[in-house]
C-alpha positions in Angstrom: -93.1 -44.9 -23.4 -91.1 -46.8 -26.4 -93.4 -45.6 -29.2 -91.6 -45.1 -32.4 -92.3 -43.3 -35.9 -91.1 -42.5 -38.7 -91.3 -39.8 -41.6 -89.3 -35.9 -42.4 -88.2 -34.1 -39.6 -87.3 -30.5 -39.9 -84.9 -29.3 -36.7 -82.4 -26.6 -36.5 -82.3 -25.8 -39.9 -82.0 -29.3 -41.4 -84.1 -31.6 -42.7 -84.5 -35.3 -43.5 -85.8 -38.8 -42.9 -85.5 -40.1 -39.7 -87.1 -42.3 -37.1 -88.4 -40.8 -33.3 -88.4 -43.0 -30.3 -90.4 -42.3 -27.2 -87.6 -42.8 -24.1 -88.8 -41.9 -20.7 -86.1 -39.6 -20.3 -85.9 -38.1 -23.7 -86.6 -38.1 -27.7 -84.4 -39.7 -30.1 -83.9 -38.9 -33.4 -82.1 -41.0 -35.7 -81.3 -41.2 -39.1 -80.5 -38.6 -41.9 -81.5 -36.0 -38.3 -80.1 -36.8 -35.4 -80.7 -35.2 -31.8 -81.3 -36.5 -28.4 -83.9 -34.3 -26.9 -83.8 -34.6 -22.9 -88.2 -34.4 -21.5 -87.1 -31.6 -19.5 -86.0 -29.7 -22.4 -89.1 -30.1 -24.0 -91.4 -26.8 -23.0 -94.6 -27.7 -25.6 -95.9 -29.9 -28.2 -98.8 -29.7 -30.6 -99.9 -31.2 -33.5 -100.4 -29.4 -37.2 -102.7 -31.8 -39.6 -100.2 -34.2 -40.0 -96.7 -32.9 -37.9 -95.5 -33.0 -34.7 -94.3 -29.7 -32.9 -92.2 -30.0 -30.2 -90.7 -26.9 -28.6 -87.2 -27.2 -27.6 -84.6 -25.0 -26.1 -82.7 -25.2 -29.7 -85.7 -24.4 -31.5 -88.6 -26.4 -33.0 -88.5 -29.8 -34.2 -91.3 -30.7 -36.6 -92.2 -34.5 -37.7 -94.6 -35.3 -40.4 -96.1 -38.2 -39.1 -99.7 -38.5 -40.7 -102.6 -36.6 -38.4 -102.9 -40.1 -36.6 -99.3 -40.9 -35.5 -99.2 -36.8 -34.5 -102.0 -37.6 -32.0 -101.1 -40.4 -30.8 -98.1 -38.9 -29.6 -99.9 -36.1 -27.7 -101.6 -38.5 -25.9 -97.8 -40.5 -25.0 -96.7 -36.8 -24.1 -99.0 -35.7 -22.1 -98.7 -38.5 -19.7 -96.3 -37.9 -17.2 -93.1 -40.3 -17.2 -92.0 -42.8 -14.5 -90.5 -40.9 -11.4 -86.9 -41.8 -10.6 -87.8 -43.6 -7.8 -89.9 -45.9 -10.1 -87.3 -46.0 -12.5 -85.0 -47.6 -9.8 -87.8 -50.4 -8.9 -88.0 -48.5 -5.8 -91.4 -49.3 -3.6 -92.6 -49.8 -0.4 -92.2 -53.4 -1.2 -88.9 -53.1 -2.8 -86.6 -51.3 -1.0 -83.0 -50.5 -1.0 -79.9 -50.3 1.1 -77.5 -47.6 0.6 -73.3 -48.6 1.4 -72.2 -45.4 0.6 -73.1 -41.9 1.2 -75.5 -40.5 -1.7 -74.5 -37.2 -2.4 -76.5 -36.1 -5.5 -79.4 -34.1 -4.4 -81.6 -35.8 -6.8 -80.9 -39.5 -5.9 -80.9 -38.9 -2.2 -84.2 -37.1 -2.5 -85.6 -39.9 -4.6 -84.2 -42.7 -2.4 -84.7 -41.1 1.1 -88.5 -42.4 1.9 -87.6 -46.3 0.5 -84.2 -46.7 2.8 -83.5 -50.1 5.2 -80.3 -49.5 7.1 -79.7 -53.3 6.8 -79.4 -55.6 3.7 -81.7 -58.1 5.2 -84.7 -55.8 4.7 -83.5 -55.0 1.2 -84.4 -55.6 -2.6 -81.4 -53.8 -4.0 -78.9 -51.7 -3.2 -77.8 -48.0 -4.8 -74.5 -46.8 -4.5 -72.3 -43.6 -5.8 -69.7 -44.3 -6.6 -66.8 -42.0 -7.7 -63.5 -43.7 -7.0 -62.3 -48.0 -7.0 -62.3 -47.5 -3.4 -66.0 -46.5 -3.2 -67.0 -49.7 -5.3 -64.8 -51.9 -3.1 -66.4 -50.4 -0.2 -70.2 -51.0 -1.3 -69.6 -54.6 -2.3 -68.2 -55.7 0.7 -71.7 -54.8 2.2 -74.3 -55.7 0.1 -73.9 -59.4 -0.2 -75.4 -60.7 -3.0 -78.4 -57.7 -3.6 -78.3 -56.2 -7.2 -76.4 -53.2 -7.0 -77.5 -49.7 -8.6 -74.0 -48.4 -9.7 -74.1 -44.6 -9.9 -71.5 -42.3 -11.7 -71.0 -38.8 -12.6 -71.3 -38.4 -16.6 -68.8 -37.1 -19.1 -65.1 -36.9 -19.6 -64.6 -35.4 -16.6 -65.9 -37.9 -14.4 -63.4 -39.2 -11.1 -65.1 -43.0 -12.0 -67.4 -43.2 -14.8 -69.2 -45.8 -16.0 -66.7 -47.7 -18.1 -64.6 -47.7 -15.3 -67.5 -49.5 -13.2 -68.2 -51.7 -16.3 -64.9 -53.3 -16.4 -64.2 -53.6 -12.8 -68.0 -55.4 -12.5 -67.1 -57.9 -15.2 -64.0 -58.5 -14.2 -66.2 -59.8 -11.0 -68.7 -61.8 -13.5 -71.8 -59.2 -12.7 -73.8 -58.7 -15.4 -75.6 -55.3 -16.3 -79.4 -55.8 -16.6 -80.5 -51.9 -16.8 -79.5 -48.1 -17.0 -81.5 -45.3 -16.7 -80.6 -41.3 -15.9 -80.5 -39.9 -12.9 -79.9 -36.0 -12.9 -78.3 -33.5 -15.3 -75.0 -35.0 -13.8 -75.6 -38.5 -13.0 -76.1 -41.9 -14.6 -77.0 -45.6 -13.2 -76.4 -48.8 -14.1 -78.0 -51.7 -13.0 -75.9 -54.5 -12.0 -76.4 -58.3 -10.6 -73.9 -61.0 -10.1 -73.8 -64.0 -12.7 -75.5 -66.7 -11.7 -73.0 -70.2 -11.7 -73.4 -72.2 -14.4 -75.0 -75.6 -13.9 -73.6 -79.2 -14.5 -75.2 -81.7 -15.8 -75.6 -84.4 -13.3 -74.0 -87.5 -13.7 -76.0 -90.0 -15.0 -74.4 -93.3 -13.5 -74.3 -94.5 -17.2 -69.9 -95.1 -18.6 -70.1 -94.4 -22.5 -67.5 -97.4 -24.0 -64.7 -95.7 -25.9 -63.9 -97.8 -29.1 -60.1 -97.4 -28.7 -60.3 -98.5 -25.0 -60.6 -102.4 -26.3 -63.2 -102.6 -22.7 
């Protein structure tokens, strides 16, 4: 993941210079083209002497990257991306304490075989959270594990993830991470600031000039 190249791209009937970057999740495309192309959207890719083919539901998008950079994405392609349990730091090692009930089918699924029902066998913990109250709720539980804030995408959302943002700061948490979670769902990584630390005292009184001492 996180290659990056440059050079034309031809997609949906434009064409210009722009940059791809390799996301686990999906293809960027930035520049004079732009596009975000989710993996799962992505049914083929080839290489032509020097372009890149990838098949997507709005078409083809070709990238002349040199017959070097073309392959060299194959190879990236072809391997297959993180799951979301890995994504989440999720392992047998590192597992995580749910506050509130999951109820995207994709999370839970992911989650399910890495649960503790108690934070003292925990690494993190993942909540979903779609109201104040639901946030409120999973912090008074998890002490002082990293919390996975998850939210439904888009306008529509009941809590979304500015919401979460501002009522985290507000609390002095910090956000160290995002990743997607389904069509429908996005998380944020979140962990509280740490206090700032004092200098100690040294035992040494600097003279003032004006204090005539």
């Amino acid at each position: 993941m996180g290659r990056q190249s440059e050079g034309p791209v031809w997609y949906r009937g434009q064409q210009g210079l722009a940059k791809l970057l390799l996301e686990s999740d999906e293809i960027i495309c930035r520049g004079q083209i732009k596009a975000r192309l989710p993996r799962s959207q992505i049914t083929a890719w080839a290489a032509e002497g020097e372009d890149l083919i990838l098949t997507t539901q709005d078409g083809p998008l070709s990238a002349t990257l040199g017959a070097k950079e073309a392959a060299a994405w194959l190879r990236a392609l072809d391997k297959p991306g993180p799951t979301l349990a890995e994504k989440l730091g999720l392992s047998e090692r590192s597992r995580a304490f749910v506050p509130v009930p999951l109820l995207d089918y994709v999370l839970g699924t992911a989650v399910q075989p890495f649960l503790v029902s108690d934070i003292a066998g925990a690494a993190l913990a993942i909540a979903e959270l779609r109201s104040a109250e639901d946030l409120n709720a999973a912090l008074a539980m998890i002490g002082a594990l990293p919390l996975w804030g998850v939210t439904v995408k888009g306008k529509a959302s009941p809590y979304g993830d500015a919401d979460l943002r501002l009522a985290l700061r507000a609390l002095e948490y910090v956000d160290t991470k995002s990743c997607a979670v389904s069509a429908e769902m996005t998380a944020t990584r979140w962990q509280k600031r740490a206090p700032a630390q004092k200098e100690p005292f040294s035992g040494v009184l600097k003279r003032s000039p004006q204090a005539g001492i």
